[in-house]
Every structure is written in C-alpha cells, then in structure tokens.
ROVO-548337 format. One record per residue (C-alpha): residue number from 0; y, z, x; residue in one letter. Coordinates in nm, 3 decimals, padded with zeros to 5 digits. Each point is the difference from the previous one (the first is absolute). Last residue first. Layout:
BEGIN
R,NUM,Y,Z,X,A
...
//
This chain:
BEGIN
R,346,03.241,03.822,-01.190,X
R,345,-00.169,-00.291,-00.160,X
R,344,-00.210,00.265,-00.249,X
R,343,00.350,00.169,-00.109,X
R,342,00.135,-00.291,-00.116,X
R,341,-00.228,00.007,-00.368,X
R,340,00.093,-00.305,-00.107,X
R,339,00.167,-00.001,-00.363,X
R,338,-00.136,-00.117,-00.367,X
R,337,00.297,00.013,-00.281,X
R,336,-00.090,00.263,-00.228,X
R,335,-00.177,-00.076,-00.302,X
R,334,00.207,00.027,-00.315,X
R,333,-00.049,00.273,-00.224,X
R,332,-00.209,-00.033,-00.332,X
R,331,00.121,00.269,-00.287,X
R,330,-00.255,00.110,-00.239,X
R,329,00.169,00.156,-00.301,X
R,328,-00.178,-00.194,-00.258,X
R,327,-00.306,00.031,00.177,X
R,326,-00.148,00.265,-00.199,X
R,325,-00.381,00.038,00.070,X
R,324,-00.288,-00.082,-00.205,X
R,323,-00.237,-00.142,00.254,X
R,322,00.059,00.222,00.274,X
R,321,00.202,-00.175,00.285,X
R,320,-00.167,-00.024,00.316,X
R,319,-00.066,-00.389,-00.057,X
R,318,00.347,-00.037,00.037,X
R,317,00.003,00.150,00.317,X
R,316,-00.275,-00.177,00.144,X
R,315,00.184,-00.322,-00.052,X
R,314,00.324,00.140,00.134,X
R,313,-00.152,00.129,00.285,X
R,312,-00.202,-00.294,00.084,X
R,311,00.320,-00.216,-00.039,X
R,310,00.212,00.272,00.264,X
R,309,-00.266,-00.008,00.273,X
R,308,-00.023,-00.354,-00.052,X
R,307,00.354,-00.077,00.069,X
R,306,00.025,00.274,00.308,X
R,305,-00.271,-00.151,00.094,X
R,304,00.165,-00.331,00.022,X
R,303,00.322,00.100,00.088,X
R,302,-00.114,00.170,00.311,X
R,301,-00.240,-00.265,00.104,X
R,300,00.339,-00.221,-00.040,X
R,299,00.182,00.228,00.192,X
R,298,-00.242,00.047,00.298,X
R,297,00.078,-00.376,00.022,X
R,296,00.322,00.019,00.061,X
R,295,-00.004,00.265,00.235,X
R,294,-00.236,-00.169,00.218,X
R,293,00.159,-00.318,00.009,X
R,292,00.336,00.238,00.035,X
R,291,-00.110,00.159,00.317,X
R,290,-00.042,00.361,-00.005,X
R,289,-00.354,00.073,00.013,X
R,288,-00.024,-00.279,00.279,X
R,287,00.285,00.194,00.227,X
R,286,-00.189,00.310,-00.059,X
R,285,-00.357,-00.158,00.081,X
R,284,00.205,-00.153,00.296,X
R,283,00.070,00.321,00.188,X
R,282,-00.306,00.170,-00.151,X
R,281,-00.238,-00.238,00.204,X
R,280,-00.377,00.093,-00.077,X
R,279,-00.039,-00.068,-00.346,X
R,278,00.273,-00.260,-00.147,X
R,277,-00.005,-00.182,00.363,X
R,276,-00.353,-00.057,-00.040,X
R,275,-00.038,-00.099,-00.308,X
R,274,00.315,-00.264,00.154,X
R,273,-00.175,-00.092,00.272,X
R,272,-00.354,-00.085,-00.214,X
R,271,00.163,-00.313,-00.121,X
R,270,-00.095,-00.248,00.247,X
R,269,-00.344,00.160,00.100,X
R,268,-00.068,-00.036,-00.388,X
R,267,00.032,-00.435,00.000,X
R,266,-00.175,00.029,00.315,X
R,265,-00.326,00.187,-00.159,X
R,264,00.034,-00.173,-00.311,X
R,263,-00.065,-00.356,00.219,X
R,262,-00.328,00.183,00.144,X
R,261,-00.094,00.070,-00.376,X
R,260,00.059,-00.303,-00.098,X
R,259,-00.172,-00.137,00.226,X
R,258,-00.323,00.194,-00.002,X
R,257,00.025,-00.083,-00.352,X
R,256,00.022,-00.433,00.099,X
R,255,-00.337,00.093,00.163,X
R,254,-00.057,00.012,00.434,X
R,253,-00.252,00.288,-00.009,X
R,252,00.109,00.321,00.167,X
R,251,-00.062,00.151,00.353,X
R,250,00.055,-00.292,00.280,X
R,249,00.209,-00.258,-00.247,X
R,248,00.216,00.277,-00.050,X
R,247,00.155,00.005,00.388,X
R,246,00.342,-00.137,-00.022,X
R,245,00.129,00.111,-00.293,X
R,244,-00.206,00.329,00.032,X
R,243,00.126,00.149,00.339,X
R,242,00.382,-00.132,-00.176,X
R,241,-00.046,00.205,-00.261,X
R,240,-00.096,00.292,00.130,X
R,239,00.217,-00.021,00.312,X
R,238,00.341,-00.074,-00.231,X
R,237,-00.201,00.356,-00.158,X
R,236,-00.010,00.176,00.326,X
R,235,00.369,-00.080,00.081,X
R,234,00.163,00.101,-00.359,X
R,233,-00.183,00.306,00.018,X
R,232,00.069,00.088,00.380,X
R,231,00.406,-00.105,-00.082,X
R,230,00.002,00.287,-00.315,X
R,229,-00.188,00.239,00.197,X
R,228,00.270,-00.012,00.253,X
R,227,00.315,00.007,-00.232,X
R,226,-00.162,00.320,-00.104,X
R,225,-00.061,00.108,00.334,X
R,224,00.382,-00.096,00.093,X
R,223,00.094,00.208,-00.333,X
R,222,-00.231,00.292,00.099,X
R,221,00.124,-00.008,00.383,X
R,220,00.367,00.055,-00.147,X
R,219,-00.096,00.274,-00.174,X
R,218,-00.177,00.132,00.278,X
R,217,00.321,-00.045,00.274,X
R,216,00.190,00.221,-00.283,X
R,215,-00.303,00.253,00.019,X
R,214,-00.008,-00.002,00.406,X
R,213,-00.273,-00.188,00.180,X
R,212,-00.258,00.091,00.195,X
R,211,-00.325,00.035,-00.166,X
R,210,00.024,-00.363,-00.151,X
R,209,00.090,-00.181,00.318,X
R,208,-00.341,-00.078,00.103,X
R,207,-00.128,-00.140,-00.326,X
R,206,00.342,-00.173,-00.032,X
R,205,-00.076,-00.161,00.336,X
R,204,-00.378,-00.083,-00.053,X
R,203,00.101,-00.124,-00.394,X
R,202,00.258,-00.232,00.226,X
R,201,-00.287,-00.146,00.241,X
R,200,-00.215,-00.064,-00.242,X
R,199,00.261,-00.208,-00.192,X
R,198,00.070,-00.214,00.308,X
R,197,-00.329,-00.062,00.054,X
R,196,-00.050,-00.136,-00.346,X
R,195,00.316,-00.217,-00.045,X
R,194,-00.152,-00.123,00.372,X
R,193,-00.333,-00.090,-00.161,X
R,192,00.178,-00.132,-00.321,X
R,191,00.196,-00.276,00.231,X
R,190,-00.244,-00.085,00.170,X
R,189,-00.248,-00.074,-00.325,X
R,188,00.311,-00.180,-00.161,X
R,187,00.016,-00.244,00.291,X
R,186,-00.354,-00.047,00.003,X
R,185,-00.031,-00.105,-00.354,X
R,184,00.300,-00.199,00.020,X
R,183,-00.092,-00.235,00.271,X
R,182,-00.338,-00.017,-00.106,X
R,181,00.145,-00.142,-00.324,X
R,180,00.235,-00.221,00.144,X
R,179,-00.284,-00.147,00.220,X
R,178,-00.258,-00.046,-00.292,X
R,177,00.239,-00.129,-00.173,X
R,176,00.064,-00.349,00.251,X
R,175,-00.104,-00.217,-00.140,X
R,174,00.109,00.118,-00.368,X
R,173,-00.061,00.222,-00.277,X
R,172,00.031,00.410,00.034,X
R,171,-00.044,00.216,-00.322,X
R,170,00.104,00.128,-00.344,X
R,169,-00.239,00.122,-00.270,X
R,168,-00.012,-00.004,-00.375,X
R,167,-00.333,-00.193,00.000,X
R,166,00.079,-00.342,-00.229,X
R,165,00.379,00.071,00.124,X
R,164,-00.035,-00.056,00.378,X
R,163,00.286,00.046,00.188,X
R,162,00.064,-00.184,00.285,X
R,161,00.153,00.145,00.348,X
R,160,00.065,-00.309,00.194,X
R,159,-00.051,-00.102,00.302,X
R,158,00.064,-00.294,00.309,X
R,157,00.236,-00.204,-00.211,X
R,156,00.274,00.264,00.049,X
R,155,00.102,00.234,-00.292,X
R,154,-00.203,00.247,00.094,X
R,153,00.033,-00.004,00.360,X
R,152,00.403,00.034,-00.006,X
R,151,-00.095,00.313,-00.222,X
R,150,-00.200,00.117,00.310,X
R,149,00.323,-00.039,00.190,X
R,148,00.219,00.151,-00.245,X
R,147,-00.204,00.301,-00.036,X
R,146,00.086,00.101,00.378,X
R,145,00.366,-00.051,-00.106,X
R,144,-00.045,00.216,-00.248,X
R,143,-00.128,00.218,00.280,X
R,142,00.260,-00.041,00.235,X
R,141,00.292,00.052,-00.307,X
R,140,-00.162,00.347,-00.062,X
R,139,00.011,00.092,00.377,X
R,138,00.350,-00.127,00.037,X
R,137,00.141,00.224,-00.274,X
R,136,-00.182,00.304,00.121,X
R,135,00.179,-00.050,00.314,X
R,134,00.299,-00.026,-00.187,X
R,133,-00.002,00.296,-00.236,X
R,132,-00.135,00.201,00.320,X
R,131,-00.373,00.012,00.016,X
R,130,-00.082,00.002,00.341,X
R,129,00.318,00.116,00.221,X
R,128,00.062,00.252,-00.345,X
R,127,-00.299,00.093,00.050,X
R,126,-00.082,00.053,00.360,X
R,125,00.070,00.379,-00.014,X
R,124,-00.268,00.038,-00.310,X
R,123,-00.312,-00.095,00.215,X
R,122,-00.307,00.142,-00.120,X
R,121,00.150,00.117,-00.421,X
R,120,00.238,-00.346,-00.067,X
R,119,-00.124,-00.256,00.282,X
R,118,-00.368,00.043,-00.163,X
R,117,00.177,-00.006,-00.325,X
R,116,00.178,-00.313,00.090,X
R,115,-00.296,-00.146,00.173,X
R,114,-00.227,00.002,-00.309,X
R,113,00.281,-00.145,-00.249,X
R,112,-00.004,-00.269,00.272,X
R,111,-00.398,-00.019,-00.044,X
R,110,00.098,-00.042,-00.351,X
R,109,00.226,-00.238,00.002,X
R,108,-00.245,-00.231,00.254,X
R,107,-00.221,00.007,-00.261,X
R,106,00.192,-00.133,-00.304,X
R,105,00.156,-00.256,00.189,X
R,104,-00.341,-00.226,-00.009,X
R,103,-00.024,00.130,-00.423,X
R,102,00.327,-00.103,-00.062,X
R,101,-00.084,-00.352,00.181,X
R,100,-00.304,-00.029,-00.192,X
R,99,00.205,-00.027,-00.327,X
R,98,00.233,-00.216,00.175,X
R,97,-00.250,-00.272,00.069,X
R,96,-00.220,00.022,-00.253,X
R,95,00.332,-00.040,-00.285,X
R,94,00.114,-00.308,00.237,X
R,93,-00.333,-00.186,-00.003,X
R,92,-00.103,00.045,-00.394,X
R,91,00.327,-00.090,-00.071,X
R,90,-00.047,-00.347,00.257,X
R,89,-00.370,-00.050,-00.143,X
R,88,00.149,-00.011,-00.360,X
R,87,-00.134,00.143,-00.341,X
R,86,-00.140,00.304,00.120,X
R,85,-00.272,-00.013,-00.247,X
R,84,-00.254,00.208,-00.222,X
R,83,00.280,00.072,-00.246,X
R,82,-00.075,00.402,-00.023,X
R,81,-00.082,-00.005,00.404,X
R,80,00.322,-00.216,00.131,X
R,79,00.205,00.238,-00.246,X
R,78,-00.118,00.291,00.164,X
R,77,-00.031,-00.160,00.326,X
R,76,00.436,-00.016,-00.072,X
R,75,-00.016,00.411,-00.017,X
R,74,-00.134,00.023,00.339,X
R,73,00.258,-00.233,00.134,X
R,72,00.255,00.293,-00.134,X
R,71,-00.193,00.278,00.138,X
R,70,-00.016,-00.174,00.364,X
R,69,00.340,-00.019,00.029,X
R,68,00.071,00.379,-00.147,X
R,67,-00.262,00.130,00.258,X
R,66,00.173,-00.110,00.267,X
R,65,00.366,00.106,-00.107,X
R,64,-00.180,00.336,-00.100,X
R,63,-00.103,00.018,00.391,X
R,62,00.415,-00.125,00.081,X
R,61,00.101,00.294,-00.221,X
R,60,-00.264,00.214,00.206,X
R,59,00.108,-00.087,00.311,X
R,58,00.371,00.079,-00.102,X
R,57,-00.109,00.317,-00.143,X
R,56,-00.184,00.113,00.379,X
R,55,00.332,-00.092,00.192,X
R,54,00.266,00.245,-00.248,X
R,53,00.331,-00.256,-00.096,X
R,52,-00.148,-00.071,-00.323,X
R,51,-00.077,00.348,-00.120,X
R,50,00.320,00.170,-00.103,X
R,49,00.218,-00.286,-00.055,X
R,48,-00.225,-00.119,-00.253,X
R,47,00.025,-00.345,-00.097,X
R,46,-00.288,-00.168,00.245,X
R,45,-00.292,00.216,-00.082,X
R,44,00.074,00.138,-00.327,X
R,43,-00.020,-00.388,-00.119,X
R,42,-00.257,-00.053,00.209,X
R,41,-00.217,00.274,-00.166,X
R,40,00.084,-00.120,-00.349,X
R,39,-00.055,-00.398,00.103,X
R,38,-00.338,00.151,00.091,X
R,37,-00.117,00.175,-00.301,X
R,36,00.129,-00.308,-00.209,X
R,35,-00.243,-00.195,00.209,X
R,34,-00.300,00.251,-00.037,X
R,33,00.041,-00.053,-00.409,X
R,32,00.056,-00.410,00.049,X
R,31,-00.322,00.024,00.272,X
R,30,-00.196,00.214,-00.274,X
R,29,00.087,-00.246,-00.284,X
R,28,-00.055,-00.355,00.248,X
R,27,-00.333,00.077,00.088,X
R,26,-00.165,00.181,-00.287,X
R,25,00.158,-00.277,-00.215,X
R,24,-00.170,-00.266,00.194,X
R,23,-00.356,00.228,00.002,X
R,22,00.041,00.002,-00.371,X
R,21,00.070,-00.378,-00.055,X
R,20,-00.240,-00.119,00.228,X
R,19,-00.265,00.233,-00.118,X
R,18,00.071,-00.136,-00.358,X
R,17,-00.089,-00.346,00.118,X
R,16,00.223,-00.321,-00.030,X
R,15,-00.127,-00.292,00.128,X
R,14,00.282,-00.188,00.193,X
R,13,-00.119,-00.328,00.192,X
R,12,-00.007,00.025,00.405,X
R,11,00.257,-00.294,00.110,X
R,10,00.317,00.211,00.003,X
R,9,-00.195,00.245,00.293,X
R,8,00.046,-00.227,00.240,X
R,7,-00.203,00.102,00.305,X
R,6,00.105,-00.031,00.306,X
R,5,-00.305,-00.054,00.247,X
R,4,-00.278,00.083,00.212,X
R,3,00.004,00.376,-00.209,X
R,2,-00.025,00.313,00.221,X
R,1,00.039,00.342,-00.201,X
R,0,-00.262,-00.130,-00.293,X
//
C-alpha cells in the first residue's frame, strides 16, 4: 500500500456509496473540526497574551499547536475524500499530502526543542537567556520550518507523493523515489525521539537530585517546571507511539482498511491531545482557556440549556403536583429569570 509504481488518479475509481464510508468520513473530519477549534483556542492564548508569549517554552508550544493545526485541517479534507470515495484531482490530492506530512516532519523536531528548553531550563539555567532568548528561540523555530520546507519541496516534486487512499482510509508514500523519503523520515524522527529521550532522563535525574535541597519558594517553582515536565514527556512518548506504529504496523497487525483507520485516528488524536493536556497539567493556560470567550460562550449555551430544561421539567412536574380539586384561581405564574454564567468557575 505505502509504495505504489505510480500516481494514482483517484477521479477515475467510480463512487459506491457504503455506510462505512460515510461514518468513518464523518469520524474523520468531526473529531479533527472539534481538535481544530481546540487548537485555534490555544494559539490564540498563545500569541495575544502579553503574559505568556514572550516566555521560550510557550513560543515552542504555539509553533507545536501551529503543527498540529496544519495537519488537523488536511485531516478534515480525507474526511470528505473518504465519505465521496474520491479526491477528485491528482494536483489536490498532491498539495493536501504534501503539507499534511510536512506538519507532521516539523512536529518532531518541536518537540525535541521543547526537550532542550527544559533541559536548558532546570540543568543549565545560566545559559538561558544565551539559548532561548526571544530571538534565539526565534531562529530555532524558523530552522525547523525550514527543515519541513525541504521535505515539502520533496512532496510536491515528481519524485513522491503522499496519496491518500479513500477505498482504505489511509494515507501513504507513492513515487520513485518513496521509499527514500520515507526512510528519510523514519530515521530522522527516530533520532530525534532518542535525544528528546535522553534529554528527559537527564532532567528527572536533576530534579530527582535537587529535590532534598531546595527552599519552599525554589519548590513551588520546581512543581510548576515538573508540571510543565510531565506535560512535554506525555506529549513526546505519545508523537513516539504513534509514529513507532505508522511506520512499523505491517510487523504486528494485519494490513485491513480498520487497521487504518485506526492508525489514521491515532494521528488525527496526537494532534489534539496538547490542548487535554494543557487543561490538566498546565494551570497557567487552563486559566487562560477557562477564560477565553470561545469557552465562555459556549459554557453559556450549556448553561441556558439546562437551565431551560431544568425550569420545563419543573413546571411540568409541578403541575402534576397539584391535587386534583385544588383552587387555581389565585395561582400566579412568575416569569423565569433570565439564565446567567456562573463566573465564579473561570476564576
């Protein structure tokens, strides 16, 4: 399936619809839309507050959502590819595999970066701001877009293309030379996760030894790096996960259009699992997220609805209540009060 001797034209395989299609397309393009939203959030805190975008670590991570926000919004186009069975032109189906596997190229790198900012952060604080001053942190970012440029240059060269395949919900590598690319990015990622890894190790050793010797304000401030931490490990080990299995299922699993789908899930997840964790590990930006008006707004409407419902059952129930015989001559109904947000949860 991964290496194809040519480009295929999808426009030339007839559409049969099928209910899986239809379901698994939906599946696709809902829970990227929902992850997507999630995202544009995040990068919205991200780059407008004054607070946060100036700190090294929150600029990787805007530039990690960035990422994941590229390949989100290519994800939700296989949707439609998968519900119609088609991705109507060889040149769409070209340009959407080529940027889509560029977020996920630049995706790694990010995080190994995220990796050498704590390690720089808790081991070596004194070179920070020589390290991961606004600017330096500026031209390590741009490097490894850069980085994705060139494999994007691949993609949308004669020598490879990343093809989707609607008939078994997959994407993969087409091309004379694919099998190249792909190597290429395999290893690349692999190197890059090994020294995400050793730098990781090597911080948990330093906090590990640092942890009986520290004052209580230095321990506060060793929580929220540990926090932070846990946070970068989770989002590490799972890019691993995913990518360990993308490039390695044909050795464990049969090769079915399920296993696909559920490999494809996988990636469609890993690019919406920063903001989960965000909400439950980082309190900075779980604050920041409570508050935002998105949020807000749609806290609102759950608000208004049960606060609609709450107020029909009552009514309903009430009026049963009354005994049979009963005077209502005097009843007086008072108007509902206007629904409000209960502020005091986003505080």
């Amino acid at each position: 399936l991964k290496f194809q001797s040519m480009f295929r034209n999808q426009t030339e395989i007839p559409y049969s619809f099928e209910k899986s299609d239809l379901i698994v397309g939906t599946v696709y393009s809902s829970v990227s839309t929902a992850c997507c939203i999630l995202q544009l959030i995040v990068l919205h805190i991200l780059f407008f507050d004054n607070e946060l975008k100036n700190v090294s670590s929150y600029s990787v991570m805007f530039h990690l959502s960035l990422a994941d926000l590229l390949q989100l919004v290519f994800h939700i186009i296989s949707g439609i590819f998968v519900i119609f069975q088609t991705t109507f032109h060889p040149w769409l189906e070209k340009i959407c595999g080529a940027l889509i596997n560029t977020g996920c190229i630049v995706y790694t790198p990010l995080t190994m970066l995220l990796a050498m900012n704590r390690f720089v952060v808790i081991c070596c604080p004194r070179s920070m701001q020589f390290i991961f001053s606004s600017s330096s942190t500026k031209r390590w970012t741009n490097a490894i877009w850069l980085y994705g440029c060139c494999f994007f240059t691949a993609y949308i060269s004669p020598m490879v293309t990343i093809f989707f395949d609607p008939s078994v919900f997959m994407w993969g590598h087409v091309g004379p030379q694919a099998k190249l690319v792909h190597d290429a990015e395999y290893y690349a990622a692999l190197v890059e996760l090994c020294v995400t890894g050793v730098l990781y190790a090597a911080v948990v050793v330093r906090l590990a030894l640092q942890a009986r010797f520290v004052s209580k304000q230095a321990a506060v401030i060793q929580r929220y790096e540990a926090r932070v931490l846990v946070q970068a490990m989770i989002i590490s080990f799972f890019i691993g996960f995913v990518l360990f299995t993308w490039y390695n299922f044909d050795s464990f699993v049969a090769s079915t259009k399920w296993t696909f789908f559920v490999i494809n899930m996988m990636w469609i997840l890993n690019c919406g699992i920063n903001p989960v964790l965000y909400v439950i590990l980082n309190k900075t930006i779980r604050r920041k997220m409570m508050r935002h008006k998105c949020m807000l707004l749609f806290s609102g409407c759950l608000t208004r609805r049960f606060t609609f419902l709450t107020n029909d059952a009552s009514t309903a129930y009430g009026n049963s209540a009354l005994p049979i015989n009963s005077d209502t001559t005097n009843l007086q109904i008072l108007p509902l009060s206007p629904p409000t947000i209960n502020t005091v949860l986003f505080k």
